[in-house]
C-alpha positions as CSV (number, residue, x, y, z in Angstrom):
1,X,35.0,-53.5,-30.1
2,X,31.5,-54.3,-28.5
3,X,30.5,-51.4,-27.3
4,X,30.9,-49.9,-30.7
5,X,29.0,-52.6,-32.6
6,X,26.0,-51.8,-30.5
7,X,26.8,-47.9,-30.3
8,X,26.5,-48.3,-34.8
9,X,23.4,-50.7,-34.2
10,X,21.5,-48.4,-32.2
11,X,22.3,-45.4,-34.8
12,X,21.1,-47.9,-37.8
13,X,18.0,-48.8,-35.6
14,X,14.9,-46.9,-36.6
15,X,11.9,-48.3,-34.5
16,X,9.8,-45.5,-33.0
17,X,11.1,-42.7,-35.2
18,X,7.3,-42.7,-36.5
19,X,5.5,-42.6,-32.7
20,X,8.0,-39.6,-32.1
21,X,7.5,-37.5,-35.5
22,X,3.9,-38.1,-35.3
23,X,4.0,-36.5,-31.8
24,X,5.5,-33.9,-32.7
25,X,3.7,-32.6,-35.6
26,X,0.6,-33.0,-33.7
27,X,1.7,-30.1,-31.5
28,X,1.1,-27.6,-34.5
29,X,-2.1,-29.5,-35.6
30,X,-3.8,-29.3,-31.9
31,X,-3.1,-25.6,-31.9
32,X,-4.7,-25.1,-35.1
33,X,-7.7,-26.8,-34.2
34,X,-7.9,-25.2,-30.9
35,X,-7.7,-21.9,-32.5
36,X,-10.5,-22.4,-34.7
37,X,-12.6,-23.5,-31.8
38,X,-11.4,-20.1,-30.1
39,X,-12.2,-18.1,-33.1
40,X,-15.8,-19.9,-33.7
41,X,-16.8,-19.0,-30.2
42,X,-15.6,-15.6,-30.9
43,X,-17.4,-15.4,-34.0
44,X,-20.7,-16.0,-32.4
45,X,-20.2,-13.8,-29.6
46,X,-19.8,-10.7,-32.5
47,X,-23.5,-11.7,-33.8
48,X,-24.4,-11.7,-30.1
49,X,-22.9,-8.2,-29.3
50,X,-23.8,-6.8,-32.4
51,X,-27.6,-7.7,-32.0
52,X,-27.9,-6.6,-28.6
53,X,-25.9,-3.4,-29.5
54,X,-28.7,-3.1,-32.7
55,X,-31.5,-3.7,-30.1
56,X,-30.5,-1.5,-28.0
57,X,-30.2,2.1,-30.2
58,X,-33.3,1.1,-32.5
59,X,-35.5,0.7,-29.2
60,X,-33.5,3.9,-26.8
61,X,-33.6,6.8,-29.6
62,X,-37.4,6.4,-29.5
63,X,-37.2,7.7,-26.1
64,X,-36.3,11.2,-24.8
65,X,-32.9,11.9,-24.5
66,X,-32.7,12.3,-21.1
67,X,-33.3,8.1,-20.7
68,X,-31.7,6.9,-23.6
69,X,-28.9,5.8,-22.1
70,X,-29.8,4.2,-18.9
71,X,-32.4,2.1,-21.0
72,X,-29.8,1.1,-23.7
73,X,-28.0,0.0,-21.5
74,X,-30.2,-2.0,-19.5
75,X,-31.9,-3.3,-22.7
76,X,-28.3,-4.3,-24.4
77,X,-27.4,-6.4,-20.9
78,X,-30.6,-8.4,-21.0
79,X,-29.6,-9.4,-24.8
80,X,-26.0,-10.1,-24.5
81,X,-26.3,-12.9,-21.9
82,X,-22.8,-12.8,-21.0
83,X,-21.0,-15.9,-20.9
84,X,-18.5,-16.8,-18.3
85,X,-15.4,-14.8,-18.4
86,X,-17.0,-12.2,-21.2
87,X,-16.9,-8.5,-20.3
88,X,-17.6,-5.2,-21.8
89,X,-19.8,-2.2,-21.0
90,X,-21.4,-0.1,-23.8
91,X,-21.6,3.2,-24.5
92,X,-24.2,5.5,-26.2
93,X,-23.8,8.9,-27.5
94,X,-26.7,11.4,-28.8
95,X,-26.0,12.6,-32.1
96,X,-26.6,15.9,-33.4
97,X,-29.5,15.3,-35.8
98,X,-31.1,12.9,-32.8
99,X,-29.8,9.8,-33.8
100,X,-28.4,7.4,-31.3
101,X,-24.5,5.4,-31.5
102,X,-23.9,2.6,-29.6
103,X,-20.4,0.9,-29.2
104,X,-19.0,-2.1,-27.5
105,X,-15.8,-3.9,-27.0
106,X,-16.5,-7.6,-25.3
107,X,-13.4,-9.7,-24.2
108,X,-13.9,-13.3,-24.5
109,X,-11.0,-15.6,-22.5
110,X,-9.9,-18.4,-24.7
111,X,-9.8,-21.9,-24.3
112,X,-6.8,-23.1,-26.3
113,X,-5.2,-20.1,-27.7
114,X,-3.9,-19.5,-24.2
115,X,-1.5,-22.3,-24.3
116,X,0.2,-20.1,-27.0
117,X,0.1,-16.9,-24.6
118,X,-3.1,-15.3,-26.5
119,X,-5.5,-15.0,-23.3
120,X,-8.2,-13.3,-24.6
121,X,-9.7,-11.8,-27.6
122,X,-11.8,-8.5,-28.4
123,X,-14.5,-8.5,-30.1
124,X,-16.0,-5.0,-31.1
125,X,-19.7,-4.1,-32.3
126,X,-21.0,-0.2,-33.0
127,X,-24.2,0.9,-34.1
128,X,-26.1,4.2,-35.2
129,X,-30.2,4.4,-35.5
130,X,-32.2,7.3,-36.3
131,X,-34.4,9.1,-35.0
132,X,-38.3,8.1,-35.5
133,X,-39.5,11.7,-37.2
134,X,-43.4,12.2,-37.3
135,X,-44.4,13.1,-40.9
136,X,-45.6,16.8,-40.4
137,X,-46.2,17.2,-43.9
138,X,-49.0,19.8,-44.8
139,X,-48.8,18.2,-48.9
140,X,-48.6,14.8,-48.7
141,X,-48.8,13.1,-52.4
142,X,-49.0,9.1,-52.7
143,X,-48.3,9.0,-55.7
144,X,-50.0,5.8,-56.6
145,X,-49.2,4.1,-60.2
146,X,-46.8,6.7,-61.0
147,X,-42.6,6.5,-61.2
148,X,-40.3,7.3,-58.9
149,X,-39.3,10.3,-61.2
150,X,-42.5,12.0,-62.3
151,X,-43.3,15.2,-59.8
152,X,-46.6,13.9,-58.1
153,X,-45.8,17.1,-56.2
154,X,-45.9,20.8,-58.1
155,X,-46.1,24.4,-56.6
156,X,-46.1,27.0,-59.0
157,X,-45.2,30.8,-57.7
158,X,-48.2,32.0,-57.0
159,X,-49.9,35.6,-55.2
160,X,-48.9,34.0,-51.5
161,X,-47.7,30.3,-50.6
162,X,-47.2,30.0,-46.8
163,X,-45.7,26.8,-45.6
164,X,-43.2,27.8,-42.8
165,X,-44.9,25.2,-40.1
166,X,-44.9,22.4,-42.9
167,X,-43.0,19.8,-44.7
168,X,-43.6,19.2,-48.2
169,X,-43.7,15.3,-49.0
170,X,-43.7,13.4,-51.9
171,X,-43.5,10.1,-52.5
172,X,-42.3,10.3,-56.0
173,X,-40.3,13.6,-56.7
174,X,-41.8,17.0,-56.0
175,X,-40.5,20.6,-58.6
176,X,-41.1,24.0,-57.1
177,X,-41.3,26.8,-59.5
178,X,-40.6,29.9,-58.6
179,X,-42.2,29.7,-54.7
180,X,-40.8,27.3,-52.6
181,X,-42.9,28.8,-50.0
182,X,-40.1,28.1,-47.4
183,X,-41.4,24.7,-45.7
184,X,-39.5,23.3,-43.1
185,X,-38.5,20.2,-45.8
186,X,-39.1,18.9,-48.6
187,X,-39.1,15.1,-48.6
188,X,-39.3,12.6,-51.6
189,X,-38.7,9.3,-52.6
190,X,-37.1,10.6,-55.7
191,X,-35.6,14.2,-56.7
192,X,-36.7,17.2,-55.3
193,X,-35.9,20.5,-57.7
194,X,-36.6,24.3,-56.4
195,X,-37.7,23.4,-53.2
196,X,-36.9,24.4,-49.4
197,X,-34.6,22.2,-47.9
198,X,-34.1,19.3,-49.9
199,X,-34.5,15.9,-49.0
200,X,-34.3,13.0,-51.9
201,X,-34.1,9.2,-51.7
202,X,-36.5,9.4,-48.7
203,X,-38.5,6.0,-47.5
204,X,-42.1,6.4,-48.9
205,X,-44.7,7.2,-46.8
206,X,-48.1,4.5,-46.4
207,X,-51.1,5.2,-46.4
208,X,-52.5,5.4,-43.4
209,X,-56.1,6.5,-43.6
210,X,-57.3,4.1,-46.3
211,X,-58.7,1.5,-43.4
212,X,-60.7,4.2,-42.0
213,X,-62.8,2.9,-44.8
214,X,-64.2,0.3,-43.3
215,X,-66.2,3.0,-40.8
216,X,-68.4,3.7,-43.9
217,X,-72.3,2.5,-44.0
218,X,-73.1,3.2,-47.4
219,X,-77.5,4.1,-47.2
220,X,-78.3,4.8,-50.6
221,X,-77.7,1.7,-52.7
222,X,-77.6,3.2,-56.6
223,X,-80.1,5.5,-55.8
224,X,-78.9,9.2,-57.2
225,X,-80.3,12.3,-58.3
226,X,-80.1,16.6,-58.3
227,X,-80.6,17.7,-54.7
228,X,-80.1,21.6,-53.9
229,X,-79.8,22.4,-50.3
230,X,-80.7,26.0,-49.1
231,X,-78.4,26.8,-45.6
232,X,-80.9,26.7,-42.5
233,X,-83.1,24.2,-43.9
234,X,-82.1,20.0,-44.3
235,X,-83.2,18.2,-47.6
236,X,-85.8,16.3,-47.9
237,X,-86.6,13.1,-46.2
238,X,-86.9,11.8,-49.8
239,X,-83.4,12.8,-50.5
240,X,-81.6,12.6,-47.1
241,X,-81.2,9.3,-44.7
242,X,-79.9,10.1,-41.1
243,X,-78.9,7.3,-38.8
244,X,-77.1,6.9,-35.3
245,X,-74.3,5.2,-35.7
246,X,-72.8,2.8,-33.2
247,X,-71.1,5.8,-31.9
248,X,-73.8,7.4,-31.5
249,X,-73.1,10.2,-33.8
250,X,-75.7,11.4,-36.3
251,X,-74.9,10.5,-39.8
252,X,-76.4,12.7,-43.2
253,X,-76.7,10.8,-46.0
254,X,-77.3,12.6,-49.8
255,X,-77.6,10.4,-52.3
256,X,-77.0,12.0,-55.6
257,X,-75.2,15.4,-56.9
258,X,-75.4,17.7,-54.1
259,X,-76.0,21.9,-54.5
260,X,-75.4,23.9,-51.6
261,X,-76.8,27.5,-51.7
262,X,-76.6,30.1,-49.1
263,X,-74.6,31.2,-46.2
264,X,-74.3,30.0,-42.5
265,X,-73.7,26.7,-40.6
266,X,-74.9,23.6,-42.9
267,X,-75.9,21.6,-40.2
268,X,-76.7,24.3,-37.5
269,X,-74.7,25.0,-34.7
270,X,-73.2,22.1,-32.4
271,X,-71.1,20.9,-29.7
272,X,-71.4,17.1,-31.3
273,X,-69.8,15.3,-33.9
274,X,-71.7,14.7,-37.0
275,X,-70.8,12.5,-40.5
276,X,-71.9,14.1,-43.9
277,X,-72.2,11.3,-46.2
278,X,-71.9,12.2,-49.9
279,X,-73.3,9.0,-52.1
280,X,-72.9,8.4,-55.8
281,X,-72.3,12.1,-56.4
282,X,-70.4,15.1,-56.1
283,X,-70.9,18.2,-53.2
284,X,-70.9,21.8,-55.5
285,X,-70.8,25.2,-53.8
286,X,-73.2,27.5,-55.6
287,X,-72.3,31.1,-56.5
288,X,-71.5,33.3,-53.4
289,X,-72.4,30.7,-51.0
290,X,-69.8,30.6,-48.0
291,X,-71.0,28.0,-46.2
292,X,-69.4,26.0,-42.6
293,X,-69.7,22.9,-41.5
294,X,-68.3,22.5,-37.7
295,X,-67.1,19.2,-35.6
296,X,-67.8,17.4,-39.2
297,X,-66.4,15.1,-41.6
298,X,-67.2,14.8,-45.1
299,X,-67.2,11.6,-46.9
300,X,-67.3,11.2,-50.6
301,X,-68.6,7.4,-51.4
302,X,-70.3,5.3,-53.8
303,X,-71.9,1.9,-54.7
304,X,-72.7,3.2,-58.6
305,X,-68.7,4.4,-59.2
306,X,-69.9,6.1,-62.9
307,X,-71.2,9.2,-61.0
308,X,-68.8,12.2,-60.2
309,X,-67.0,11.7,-56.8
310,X,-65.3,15.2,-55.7
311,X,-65.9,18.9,-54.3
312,X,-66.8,21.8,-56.8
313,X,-66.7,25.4,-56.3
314,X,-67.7,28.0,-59.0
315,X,-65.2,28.2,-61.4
316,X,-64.2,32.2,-62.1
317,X,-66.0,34.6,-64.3
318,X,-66.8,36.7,-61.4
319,X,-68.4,33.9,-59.2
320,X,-66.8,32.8,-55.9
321,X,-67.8,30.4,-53.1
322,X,-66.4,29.9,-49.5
323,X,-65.8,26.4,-47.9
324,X,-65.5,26.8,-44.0
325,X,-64.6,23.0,-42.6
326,X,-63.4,21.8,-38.8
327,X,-63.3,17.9,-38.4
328,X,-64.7,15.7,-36.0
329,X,-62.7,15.9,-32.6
330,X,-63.8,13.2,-30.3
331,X,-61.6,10.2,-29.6
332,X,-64.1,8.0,-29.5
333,X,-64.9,8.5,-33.1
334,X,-62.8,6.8,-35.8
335,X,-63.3,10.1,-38.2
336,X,-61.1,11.6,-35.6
337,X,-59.2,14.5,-37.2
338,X,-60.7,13.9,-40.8
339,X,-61.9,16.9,-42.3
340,X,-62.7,15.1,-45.9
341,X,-62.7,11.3,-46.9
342,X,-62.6,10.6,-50.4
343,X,-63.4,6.5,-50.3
344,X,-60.0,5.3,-51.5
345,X,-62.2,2.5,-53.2
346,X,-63.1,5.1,-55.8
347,X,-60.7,5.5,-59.0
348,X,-62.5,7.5,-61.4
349,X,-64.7,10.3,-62.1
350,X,-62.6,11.9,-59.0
351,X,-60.1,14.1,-60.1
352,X,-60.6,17.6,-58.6
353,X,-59.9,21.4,-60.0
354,X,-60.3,24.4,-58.1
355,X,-60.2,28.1,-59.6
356,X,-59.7,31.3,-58.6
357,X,-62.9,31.6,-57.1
358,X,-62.3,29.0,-54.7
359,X,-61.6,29.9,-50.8
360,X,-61.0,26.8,-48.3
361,X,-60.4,27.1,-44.9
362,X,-60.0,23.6,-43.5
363,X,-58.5,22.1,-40.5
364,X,-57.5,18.1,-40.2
365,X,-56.8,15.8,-42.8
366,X,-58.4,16.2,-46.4
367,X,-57.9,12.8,-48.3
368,X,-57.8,12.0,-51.9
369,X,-55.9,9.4,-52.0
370,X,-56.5,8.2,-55.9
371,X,-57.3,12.0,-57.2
372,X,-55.2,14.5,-59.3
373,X,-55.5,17.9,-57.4
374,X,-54.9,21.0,-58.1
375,X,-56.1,24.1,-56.4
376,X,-55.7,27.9,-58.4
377,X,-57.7,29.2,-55.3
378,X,-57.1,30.3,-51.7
379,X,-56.3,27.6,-49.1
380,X,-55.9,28.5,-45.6
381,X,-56.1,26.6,-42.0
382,X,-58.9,27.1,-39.9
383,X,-58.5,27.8,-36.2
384,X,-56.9,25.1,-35.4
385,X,-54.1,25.7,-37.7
386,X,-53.6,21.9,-38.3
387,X,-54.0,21.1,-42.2
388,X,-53.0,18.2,-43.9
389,X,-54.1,17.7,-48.0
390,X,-53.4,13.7,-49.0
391,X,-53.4,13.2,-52.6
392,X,-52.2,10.8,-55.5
393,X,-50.7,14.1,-56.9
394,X,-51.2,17.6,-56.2
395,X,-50.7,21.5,-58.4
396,X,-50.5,24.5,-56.7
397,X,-51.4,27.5,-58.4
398,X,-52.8,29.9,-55.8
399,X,-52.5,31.5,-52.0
400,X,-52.1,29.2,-50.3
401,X,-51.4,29.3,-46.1
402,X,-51.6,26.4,-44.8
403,X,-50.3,24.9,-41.1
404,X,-49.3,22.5,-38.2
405,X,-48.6,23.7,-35.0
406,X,-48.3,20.7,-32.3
407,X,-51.1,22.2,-30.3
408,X,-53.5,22.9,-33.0
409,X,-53.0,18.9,-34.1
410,X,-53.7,17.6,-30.8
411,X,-57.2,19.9,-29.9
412,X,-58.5,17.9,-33.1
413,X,-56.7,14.5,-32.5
414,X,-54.9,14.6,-36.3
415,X,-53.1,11.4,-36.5
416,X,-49.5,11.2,-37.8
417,X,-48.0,8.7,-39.7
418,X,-44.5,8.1,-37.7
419,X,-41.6,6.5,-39.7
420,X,-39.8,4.3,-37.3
421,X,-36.4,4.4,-36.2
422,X,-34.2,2.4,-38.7
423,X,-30.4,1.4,-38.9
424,X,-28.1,3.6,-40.4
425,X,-25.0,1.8,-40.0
């Protein structure tokens, strides 16, 4: 009878129940909040692996493909700073349109999880970057102030369009009618209709010769006027100011509207760079002139911006005029591959036209950045066969064969804007 009055108080007694319950239900509870630790940790380990895995393909696939992979690898080690008990070895795979993949799977050991049996977790990070491509373009048009849909870029059929070493580029959209003239692309930021090889929704291309504007040393003030210059012999001194630059090459500048008559070399025959300096007016080929200008670059400038700014050539009706035009070439001069440099600091008064009667043989860069062009004549490259027209917006209606070969750029030092690599996924 006693022992079973103390067996039915201990059932009825209910002291510590709390302390036990409480226990218990922590078990769940730590879990969780070891989990999350777990799964925090893991979280920043993904950033970690997918920023080294980022570094690593946008820095390799700038290389040859032949290193690529022993740098990526190297490179995405010295970012991920393993931690201890984290593993995992990348791999990198060349693509077929020379864009790089990386891919990684890093184990990370718990800390609390494995109390549960979950030892480790995986943590997987992939990443593809292109290829940096070299804008090889023979038209470039910059398309300043205008939409994303207007054609900055137009090329009518005409008697002979030669492209077959170029890209077209646009960095609006760009219409072919007709004559394609079967460039290697045709890039633009927008839509690209008619043309070879179309490539829309392209990243637009900067301008990369408008600093070379600061190499200008303007000699003329306002000053202006007519000056005709016979081949063989220079202007006046009244109407021409030569200086030696810092250099050291020999500058000519005209100040006023400028007439050239004759045929031959402009400024004689030599081995040197020179500058031709063109101020407050515009540089017109008289009739039947066919005139060459060797190891030069032209530049179009002004302080008084209401005077014409462009290159003229006799305009049909049975006249005709031959521009013959090699840039300067040494590396020690900043005009370096420039055949013709319109001062980007002009904006009117500059748009140019060129008939029928127009022939231009040019090698390096011809730059108009802020001009409306369009040429009905006969382009071709000069011996270098490296020819590269800049423009706000360009019209071809005429013959034209213009090209880049990789050796032909490098005898004259062109300089290429390069879009870098970028993510693409």
């Amino acid at each position: 009878m006693i022992l079973g009055n103390l067996f039915c108080r201990f059932l009825r007694d209910r002291h510590g129940a709390t302390s036990l319950v409480f226990t218990l239900s922590m078990i769940p509870v730590s879990i969780g909040a070891g989990a999350a630790f777990d799964m925090t940790e893991a979280l920043r380990l993904s950033t970690r692996a997918q920023t080294a895995i980022d570094a690593a393909v946008l820095s390799a696939v700038q290389l040859d493909s032949s290193r690529q992979n022993s740098y990526a690898q190297s490179l995405f080690a010295s970012q991920i700073q393993y931690r201890a008990g984290e593993t995992g070895t990348p791999t990198f795979t060349n693509n077929a349109d020379g864009s790089l993949t990386g891919s990684v799977t890093v184990t990370m050991p718990t800390t609390i999880l494995k109390v549960v049996g979950k030892l480790t977790v995986n943590i997987a990070a992939r990443a593809t970057a292109s290829k940096p491509v070299e804008d090889t373009s023979c038209i470039l048009t910059l398309a300043g102030g205008l939409t994303v849909g207007t054609d900055a870029l137009t090329v009518n059929g005409g008697p002979k369009l030669d492209l077959t070493s170029c890209t077209l580029r646009s960095n609006a959209s760009m219409k072919c009618n007709g004559n394609d003239g079967d460039a290697i692309m045709s890039i633009a930021v927008g839509s690209v209709t008619g043309c070879n090889n179309p490539q829309t929704n392209s990243l637009p291309v900067p301008d990369i010769h408008a600093a070379l504007k600061s190499n200008i040393q303007k000699q003329c003030s306002t000053m202006s006027g007519s000056i005709t210059w016979n081949v063989g012999t220079l202007p006046s001194a009244l109407q021409l100011k030569t200086i030696v630059n810092a250099q050291g090459i020999t500058e000519y500048h005209l100040c006023g509207n400028v007439t050239v008559k004759g045929t031959g070399a402009l400024l004689g025959s030599s081995s040197a760079d020179s500058i031709l300096v063109i101020e407050n007016g515009s540089f017109t080929l008289a009739n039947s002139a066919d005139v060459s200008l060797t190891r030069t670059t032209m530049v179009l400038t002004a302080t008084d911006t209401t005077k014409d700014h462009f290159i003229d050539f006799p305009q049909g009706k049975g006249m005709a005029a031959t521009l013959r035009l090699s840039p300067s070439q040494s590396a020690s001069n900043p005009w370096q591959g420039i055949g013709i440099y319109q001062d980007p600091d002009l904006t009117t008064n500059i748009n140019t036209s060129w008939g029928p009667a127009a022939s231009f043989y040019v090698d390096g860069v011809v730059y108009f950045p802020n001009a409306s062009f369009s040429m009905s004549g006969n382009g071709n490259s000069n011996n270098s066969n490296c020819t590269k027209f800049v423009t706000r917006d360009f019209l071809s209606n005429g013959a034209i064969n213009w090209k880049q070969t990789t050796a032909g750029c490098a005898a004259i030092g062109i300089k290429q804007y390069h879009e870098a690599s970028r993510l693409l996924s």
